[in-house]
C-alpha positions in Angstrom: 96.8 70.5 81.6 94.5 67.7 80.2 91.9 66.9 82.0 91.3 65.8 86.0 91.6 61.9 86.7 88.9 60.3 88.7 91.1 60.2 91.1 91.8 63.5 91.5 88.2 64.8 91.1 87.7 63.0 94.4 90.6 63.9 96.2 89.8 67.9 95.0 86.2 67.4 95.2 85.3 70.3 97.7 87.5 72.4 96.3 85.7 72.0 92.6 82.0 72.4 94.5 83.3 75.9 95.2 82.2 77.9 92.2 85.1 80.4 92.3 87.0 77.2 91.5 85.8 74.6 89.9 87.3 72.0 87.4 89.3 74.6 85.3 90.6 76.5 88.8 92.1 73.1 90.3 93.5 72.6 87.0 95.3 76.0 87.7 96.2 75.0 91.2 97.4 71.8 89.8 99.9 73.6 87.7 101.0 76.3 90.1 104.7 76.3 91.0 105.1 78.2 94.8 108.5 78.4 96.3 108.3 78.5 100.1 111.2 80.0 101.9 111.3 77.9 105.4 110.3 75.4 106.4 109.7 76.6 110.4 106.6 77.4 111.9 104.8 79.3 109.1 106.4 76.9 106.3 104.9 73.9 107.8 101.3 74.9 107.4 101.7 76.5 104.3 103.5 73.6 102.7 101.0 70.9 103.8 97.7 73.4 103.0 99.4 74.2 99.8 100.0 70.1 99.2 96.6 69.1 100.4 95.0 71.6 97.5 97.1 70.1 94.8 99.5 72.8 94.2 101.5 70.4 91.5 104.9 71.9 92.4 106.6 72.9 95.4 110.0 74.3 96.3 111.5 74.9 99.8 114.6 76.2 101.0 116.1 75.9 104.6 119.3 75.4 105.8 118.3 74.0 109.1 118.2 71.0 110.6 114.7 69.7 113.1 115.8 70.4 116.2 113.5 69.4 119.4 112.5 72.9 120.6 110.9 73.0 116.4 108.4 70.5 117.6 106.2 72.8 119.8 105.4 74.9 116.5 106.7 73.3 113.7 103.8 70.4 112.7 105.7 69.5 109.2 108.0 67.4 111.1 107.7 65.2 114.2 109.7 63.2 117.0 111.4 60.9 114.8 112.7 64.1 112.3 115.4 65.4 115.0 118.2 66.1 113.1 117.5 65.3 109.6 117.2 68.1 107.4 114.3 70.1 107.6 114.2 70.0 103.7 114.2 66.4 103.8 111.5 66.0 106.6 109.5 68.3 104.6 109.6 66.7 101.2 108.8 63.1 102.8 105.4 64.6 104.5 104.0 66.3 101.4 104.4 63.5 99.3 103.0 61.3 101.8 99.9 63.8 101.9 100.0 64.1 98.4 101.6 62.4 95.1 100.2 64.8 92.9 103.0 67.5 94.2 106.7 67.1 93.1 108.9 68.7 95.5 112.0 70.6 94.6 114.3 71.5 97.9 117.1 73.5 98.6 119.1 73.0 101.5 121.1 76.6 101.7 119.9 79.7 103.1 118.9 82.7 100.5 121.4 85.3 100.1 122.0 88.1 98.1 124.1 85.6 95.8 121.6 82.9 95.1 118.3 85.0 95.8 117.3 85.9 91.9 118.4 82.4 90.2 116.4 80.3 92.9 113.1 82.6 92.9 113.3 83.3 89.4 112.2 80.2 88.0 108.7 80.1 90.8 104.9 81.4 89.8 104.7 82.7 93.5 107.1 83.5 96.3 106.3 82.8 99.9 107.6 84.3 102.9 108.2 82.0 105.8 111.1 83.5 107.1 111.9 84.8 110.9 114.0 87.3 110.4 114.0 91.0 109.0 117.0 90.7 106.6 115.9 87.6 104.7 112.1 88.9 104.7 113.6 92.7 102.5 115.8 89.9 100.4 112.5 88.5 98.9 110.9 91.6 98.7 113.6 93.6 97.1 114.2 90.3 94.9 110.8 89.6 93.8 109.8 93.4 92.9 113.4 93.2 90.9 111.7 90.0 89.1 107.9 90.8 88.9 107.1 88.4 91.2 103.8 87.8 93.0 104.6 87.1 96.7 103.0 86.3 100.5 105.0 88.4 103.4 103.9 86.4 107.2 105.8 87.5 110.4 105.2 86.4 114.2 106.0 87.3 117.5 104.5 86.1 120.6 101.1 86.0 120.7 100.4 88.1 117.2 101.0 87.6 113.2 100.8 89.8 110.2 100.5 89.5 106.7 99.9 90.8 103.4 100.0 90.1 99.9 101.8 91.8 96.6 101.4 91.6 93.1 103.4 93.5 90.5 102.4 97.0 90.9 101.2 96.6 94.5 103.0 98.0 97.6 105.5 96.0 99.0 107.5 95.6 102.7 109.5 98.8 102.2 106.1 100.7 101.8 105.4 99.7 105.3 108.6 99.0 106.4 111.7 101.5 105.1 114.6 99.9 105.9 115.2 96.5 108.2 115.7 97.4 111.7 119.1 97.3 113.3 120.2 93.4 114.0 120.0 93.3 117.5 116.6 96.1 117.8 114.0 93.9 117.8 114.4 90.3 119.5 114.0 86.9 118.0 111.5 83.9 118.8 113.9 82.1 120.5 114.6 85.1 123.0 111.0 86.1 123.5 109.1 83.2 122.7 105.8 82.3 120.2 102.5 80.7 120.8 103.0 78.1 118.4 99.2 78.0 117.6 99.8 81.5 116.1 102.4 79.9 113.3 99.5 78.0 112.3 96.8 80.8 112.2 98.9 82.5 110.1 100.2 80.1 107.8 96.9 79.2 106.9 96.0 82.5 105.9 98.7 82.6 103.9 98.1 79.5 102.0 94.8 81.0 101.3 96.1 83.9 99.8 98.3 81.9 97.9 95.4 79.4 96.3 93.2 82.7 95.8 96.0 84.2 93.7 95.9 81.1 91.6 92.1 81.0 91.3 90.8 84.3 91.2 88.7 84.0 94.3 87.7 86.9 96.2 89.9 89.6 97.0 94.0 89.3 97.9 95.5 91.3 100.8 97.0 93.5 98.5 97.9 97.2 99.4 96.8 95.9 103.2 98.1 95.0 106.3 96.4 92.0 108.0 97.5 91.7 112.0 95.6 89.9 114.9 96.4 89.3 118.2 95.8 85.6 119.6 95.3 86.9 123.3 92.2 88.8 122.8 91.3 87.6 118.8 91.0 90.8 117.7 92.1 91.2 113.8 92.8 94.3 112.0 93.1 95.5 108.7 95.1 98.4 107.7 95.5 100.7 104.1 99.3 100.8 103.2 100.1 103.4 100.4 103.0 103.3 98.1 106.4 105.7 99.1 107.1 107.6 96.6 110.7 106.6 97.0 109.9 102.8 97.2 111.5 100.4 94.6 108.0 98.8 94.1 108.0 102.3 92.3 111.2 102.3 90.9 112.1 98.6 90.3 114.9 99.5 88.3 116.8 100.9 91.6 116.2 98.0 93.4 118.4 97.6 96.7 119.6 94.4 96.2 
């Protein structure tokens, strides 16, 4: 990338004091290409955090539309959104925040059909889903590709996430298989503090700009959880299966 504008060394300013970052890591940020799959509670955050930094290209896929009980979680869109595509809603909000970012949408959901062409063409993969079969999709998917990606889940009052890189362990090192479709209930049967979609999200994005960057040290091999009613957090070792397709990519379960 040639060099910053004035422009932009104002806009990124405090990024570029940080000396983990700097001139040449916004330049990296500025190039990244992060695919965000939803564009719900944990999608929203992400998506303007990742906009705000200058991530220069952005993809999200969601086959939803903004409905009105969205609004009490989902910042990204507003009042005025209900019933447009959340894709579209989306889109118009990052490049209000930021013209720097080119958006690329996809109004579908993943599948097992369109899961390796869509993710294969993206730097890094995140995870924004709410449910357990999409969440193995990108995992299976992205160890399958090589791909770097950010795993967030929530429920209620709590959140958990964690990172992988090639090599790394992955969802099926913490989690086998997904549970069976009606074991474990949704959102919208249990309800979520929506302040926890963006406690998470934000961490997420952060572990997204840090893989970019350099800085510090990813939530690789780890499980991050907290709980919003007390603000504890918690940090916990996962080890690799020795029957995990993070092991053995070339049995992936896909």
């Amino acid at each position: 990338m040639t060099d910053l504008t004035s422009e932009q060394k104002e806009r990124y300013h405090r990024n570029i004091l940080l000396p983990s970052i700097g001139i040449e890591g916004q330049k990296k940020i500025l190039n990244a290409q992060v695919l965000i799959v939803g564009s719900g509670g944990l999608g929203s955050p992400i998506a303007l955090y990742l906009a705000a930094a200058g991530v220069g290209h952005i993809g999200i896929i969601d086959a939803d539309r903004v409905d009105l009980s969205n609004l009490q979680r989902q910042i990204i869109h507003s009042t005025p959104d209900l019933g447009r595509l959340k894709v579209e809603s989306a889109q118009e909000k990052i490049e209000r925040l930021n013209p720097d970012t080119k958006v690329t949408t996809y109004h579908t959901r993943l599948t097992s059909d369109n899961a390796e062409k869509i993710i294969s063409s993206w730097d890094f993969i995140v995870d924004a889903t709410d449910n357990f079969q999409t969440k193995f999709l990108i995992n299976d998917t992205c160890i399958k590709l090589k791909k770097p990606f950010s795993h967030g889940a929530i429920r209620a009052f709590t959140g958990q996430t964690f990172t992988h890189v090639p090599g790394t362990t992955c969802y099926r090192c913490y989690l086998q298989e997904p549970p069976a479709e009606n074991d474990v209930p949704r959102s919208h049967e249990t309800g979520v503090f929506g302040a926890i979609a963006g406690m998470l999200g934000t961490i997420q994005a952060a572990e997204v700009l840090k893989y970019f960057t350099g800085s510090g040290e990813l939530l690789t091999n780890k499980l991050l959880t907290f709980d919003a009613l007390n603000m504890k957090f918690r940090t916990m070792t996962i080890h690799k299966r020795d029957n995990c397709i993070c092991q053995h990519p070339n049995k992936n379960k896909i």
